[in-house]
C-alpha positions as CSV (number, residue, x, y, z in Angstrom):
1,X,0.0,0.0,0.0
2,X,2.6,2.3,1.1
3,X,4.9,1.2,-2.2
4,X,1.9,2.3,-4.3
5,X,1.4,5.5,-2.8
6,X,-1.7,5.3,-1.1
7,X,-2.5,7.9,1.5
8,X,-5.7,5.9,2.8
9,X,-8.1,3.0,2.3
10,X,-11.8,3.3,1.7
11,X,-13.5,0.3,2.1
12,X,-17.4,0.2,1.3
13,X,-19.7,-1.3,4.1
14,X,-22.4,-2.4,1.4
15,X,-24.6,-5.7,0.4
16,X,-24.6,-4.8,-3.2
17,X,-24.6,-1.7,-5.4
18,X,-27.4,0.3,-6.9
19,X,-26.8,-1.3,-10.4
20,X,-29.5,-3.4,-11.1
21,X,-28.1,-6.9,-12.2
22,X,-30.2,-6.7,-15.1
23,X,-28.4,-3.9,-16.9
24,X,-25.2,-5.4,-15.4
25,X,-24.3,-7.7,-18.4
26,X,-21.2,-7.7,-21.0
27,X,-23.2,-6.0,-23.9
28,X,-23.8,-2.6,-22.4
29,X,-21.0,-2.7,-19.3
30,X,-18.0,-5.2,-20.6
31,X,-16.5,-5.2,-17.0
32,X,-19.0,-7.2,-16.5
33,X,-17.8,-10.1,-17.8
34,X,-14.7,-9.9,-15.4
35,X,-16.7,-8.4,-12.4
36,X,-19.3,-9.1,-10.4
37,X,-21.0,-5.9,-9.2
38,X,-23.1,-6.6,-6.2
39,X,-19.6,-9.5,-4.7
40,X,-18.8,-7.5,-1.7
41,X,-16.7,-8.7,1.1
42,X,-17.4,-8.0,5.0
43,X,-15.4,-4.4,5.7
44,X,-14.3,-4.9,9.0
45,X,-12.2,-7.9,8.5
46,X,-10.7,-6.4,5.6
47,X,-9.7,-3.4,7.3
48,X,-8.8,-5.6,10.4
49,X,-6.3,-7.0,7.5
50,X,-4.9,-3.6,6.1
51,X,-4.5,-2.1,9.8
52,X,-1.7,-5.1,9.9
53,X,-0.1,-5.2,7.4
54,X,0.5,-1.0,7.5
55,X,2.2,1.7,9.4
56,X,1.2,5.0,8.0
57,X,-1.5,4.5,5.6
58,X,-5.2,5.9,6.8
59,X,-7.9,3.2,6.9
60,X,-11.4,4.4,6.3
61,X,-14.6,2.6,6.2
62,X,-18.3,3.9,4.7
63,X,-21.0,4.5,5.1
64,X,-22.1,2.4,8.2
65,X,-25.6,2.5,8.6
66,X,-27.1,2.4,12.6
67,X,-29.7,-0.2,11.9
68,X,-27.7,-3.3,10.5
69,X,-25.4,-2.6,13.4
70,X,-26.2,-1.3,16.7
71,X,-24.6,1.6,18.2
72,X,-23.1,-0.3,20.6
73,X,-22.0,-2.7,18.3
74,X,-20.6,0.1,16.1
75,X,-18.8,1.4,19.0
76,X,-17.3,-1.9,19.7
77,X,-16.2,-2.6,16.2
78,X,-14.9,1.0,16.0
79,X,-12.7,1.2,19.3
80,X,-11.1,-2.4,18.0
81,X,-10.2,-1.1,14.7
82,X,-8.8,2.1,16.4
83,X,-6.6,-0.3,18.3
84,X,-5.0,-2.4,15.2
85,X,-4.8,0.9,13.2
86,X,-3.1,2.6,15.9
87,X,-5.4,5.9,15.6
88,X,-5.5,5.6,11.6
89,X,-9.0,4.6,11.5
90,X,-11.6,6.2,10.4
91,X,-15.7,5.4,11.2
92,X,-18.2,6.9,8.8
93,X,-21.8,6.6,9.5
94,X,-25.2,7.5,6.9
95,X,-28.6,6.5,7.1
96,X,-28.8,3.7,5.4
97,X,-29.9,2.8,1.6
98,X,-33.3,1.0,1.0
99,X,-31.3,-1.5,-1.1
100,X,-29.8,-2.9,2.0
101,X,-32.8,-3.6,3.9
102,X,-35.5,-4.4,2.1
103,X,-34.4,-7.6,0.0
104,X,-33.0,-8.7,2.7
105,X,-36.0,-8.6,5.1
106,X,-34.7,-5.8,7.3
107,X,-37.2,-2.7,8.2
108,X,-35.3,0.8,7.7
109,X,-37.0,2.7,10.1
110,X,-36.9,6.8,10.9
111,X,-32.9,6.4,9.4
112,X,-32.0,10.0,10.4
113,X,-33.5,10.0,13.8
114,X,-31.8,7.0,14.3
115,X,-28.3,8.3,13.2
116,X,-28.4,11.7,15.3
117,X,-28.8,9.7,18.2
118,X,-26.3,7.6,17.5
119,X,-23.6,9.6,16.7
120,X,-24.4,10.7,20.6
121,X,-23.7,7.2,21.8
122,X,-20.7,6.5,20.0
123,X,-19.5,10.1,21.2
124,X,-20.7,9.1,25.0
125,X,-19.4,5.6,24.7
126,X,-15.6,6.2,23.3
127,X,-15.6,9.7,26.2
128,X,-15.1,7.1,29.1
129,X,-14.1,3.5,30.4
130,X,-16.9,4.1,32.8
131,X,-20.7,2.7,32.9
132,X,-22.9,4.9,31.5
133,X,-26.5,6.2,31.7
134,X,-28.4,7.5,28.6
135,X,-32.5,7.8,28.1
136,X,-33.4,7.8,24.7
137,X,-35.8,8.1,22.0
138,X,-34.7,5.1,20.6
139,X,-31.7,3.2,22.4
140,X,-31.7,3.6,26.4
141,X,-28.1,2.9,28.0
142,X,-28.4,1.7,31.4
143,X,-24.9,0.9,33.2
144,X,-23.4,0.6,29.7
145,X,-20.3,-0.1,29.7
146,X,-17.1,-0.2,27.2
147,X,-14.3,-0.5,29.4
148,X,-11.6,-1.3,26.6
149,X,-9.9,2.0,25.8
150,X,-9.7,3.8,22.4
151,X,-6.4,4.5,20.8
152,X,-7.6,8.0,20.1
153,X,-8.9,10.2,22.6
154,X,-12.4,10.1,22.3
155,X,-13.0,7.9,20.0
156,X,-11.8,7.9,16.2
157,X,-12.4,10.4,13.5
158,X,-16.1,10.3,12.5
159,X,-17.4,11.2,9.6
160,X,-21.5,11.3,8.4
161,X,-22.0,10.5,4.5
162,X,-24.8,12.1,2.6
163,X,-26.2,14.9,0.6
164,X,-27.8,18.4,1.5
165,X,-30.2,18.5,4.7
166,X,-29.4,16.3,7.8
167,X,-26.2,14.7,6.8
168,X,-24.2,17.3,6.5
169,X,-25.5,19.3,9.7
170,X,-25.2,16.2,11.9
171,X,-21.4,16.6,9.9
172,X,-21.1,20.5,11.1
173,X,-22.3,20.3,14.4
174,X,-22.5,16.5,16.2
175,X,-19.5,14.8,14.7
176,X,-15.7,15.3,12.7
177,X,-16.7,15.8,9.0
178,X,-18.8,15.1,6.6
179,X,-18.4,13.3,2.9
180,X,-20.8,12.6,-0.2
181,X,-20.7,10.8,-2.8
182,X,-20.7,13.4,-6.1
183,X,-21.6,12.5,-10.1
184,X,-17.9,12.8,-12.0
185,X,-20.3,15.2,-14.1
186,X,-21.4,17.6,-11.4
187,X,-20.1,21.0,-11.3
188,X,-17.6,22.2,-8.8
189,X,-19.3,24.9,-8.0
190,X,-22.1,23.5,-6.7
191,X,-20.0,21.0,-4.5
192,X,-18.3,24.6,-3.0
193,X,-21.8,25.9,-2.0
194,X,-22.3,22.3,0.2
195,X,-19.2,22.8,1.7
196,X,-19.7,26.6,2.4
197,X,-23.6,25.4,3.9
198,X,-21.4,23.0,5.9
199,X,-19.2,25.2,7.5
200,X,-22.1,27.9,8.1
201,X,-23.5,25.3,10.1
202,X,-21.0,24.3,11.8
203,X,-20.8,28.5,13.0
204,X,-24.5,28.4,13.8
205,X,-23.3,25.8,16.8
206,X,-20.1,28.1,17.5
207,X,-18.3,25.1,16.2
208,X,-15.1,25.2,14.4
209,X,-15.1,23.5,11.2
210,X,-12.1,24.6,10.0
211,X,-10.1,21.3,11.2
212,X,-12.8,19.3,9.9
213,X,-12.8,16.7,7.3
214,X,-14.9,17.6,4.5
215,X,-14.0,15.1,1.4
216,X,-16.5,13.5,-1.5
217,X,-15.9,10.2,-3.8
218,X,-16.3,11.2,-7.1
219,X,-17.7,8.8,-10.1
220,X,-15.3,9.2,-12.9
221,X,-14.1,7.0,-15.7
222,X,-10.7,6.5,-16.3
223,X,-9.3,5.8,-19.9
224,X,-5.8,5.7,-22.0
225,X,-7.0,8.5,-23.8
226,X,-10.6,10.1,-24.6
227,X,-11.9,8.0,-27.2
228,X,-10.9,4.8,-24.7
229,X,-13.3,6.8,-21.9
230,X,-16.0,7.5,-24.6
């Protein structure tokens, strides 16, 4: 990894991809016949992999969604990988994608309510080795307790993945930073404006965003020249 250059890792929590496996076939994608779109391995163990096998090299995983997993379970999971990665790791957490719960017999329920809440767990959960106490709308902590320490000081870097609206201000004003996933055809201008909204609310709070991590994934193909990527 480090040979190659890599700054991080981004591996993608997901059960399969919003292609539709009917429009996935040689004649109109030909990586198809070479790749299987919706083959996805379990993150965590391969990040569990990359945080031994590196030194410097950033490990990030997303989105994490707060229904599959638990917060608890999250917080768990997170603190370990903090551990391994030595404080290189990197938890990002969105609301969740209808495609990963409803084949699969799951119920995605009030997403966003859900995720603010839990970002205040994890927070809560990572701040001390203690028990704690926490009544809430949806998850109620009684004696909870996560005695193994973080690596980092409260916790690891968290990010929240989505577009404009709650995303980005639980981003601003409840956790590190905030990403999005952004069309390769989208203007750059209008990615500026999101980040400008996201540091305006992150000021609303009185909170600095200016040490923040705002970053998107871009879609983009990649060719030997322009009539390859045509």
């Amino acid at each position: 990894y480090v040979a190659a250059g890599l700054d991080f890792l981004l591996y993608c929590d997901q059960a399969c991809i919003t292609i539709p496996p009917s429009i996935w076939t040689a004649d109109l994608a030909p990586m198809a016949e070479f790749v299987d779109i919706n083959a996805w391995y379990d993150p965590w163990l391969q990040m569990t992999e990359a945080a031994l096998v590196t030194e410097r090299v950033r490990i990030n995983v997303t989105a994490c969604d707060v229904l599959r997993r638990t917060p608890f379970v999250l917080a768990q999971l997170a603190m370990t990988l903090d551990n391994y990665a030595k404080g290189r790791f990197t938890l990002t957490l969105g609301a969740g994608e209808i495609k990963q719960f409803k084949p699969y017999g799951l119920e995605r329920d009030r997403p966003f309510g859900r995720l603010e809440e839990a970002i205040q767990i994890l927070k809560l959960l990572w701040s001390t080795n203690e028990p704690v106490s926490r009544e809430g709308r949806f998850w109620t902590l009684e004696n909870a307790l996560l005695a193994a320490p973080t690596y980092s000081e409260g916790g690891p870097e968290l990010l929240i993945a989505g577009g404009p609206g709650k995303a980005i201000r639980f981003g601003a004003q409840l956790a590190d930073g905030w990403t999005t996933y952004y069309p390769g055809s989208g203007p750059a201008e209008e990615y500026a404006e999101l980040v400008s909204q996201f540091r305006r609310l992150g000021d609303e709070v009185d909170r600095d965003t200016s040490e923040s991590t705002v970053m998107f994934t871009p879609c983009v193909v990649l060719g030997d020249d322009v009539d390859a990527v045509e």
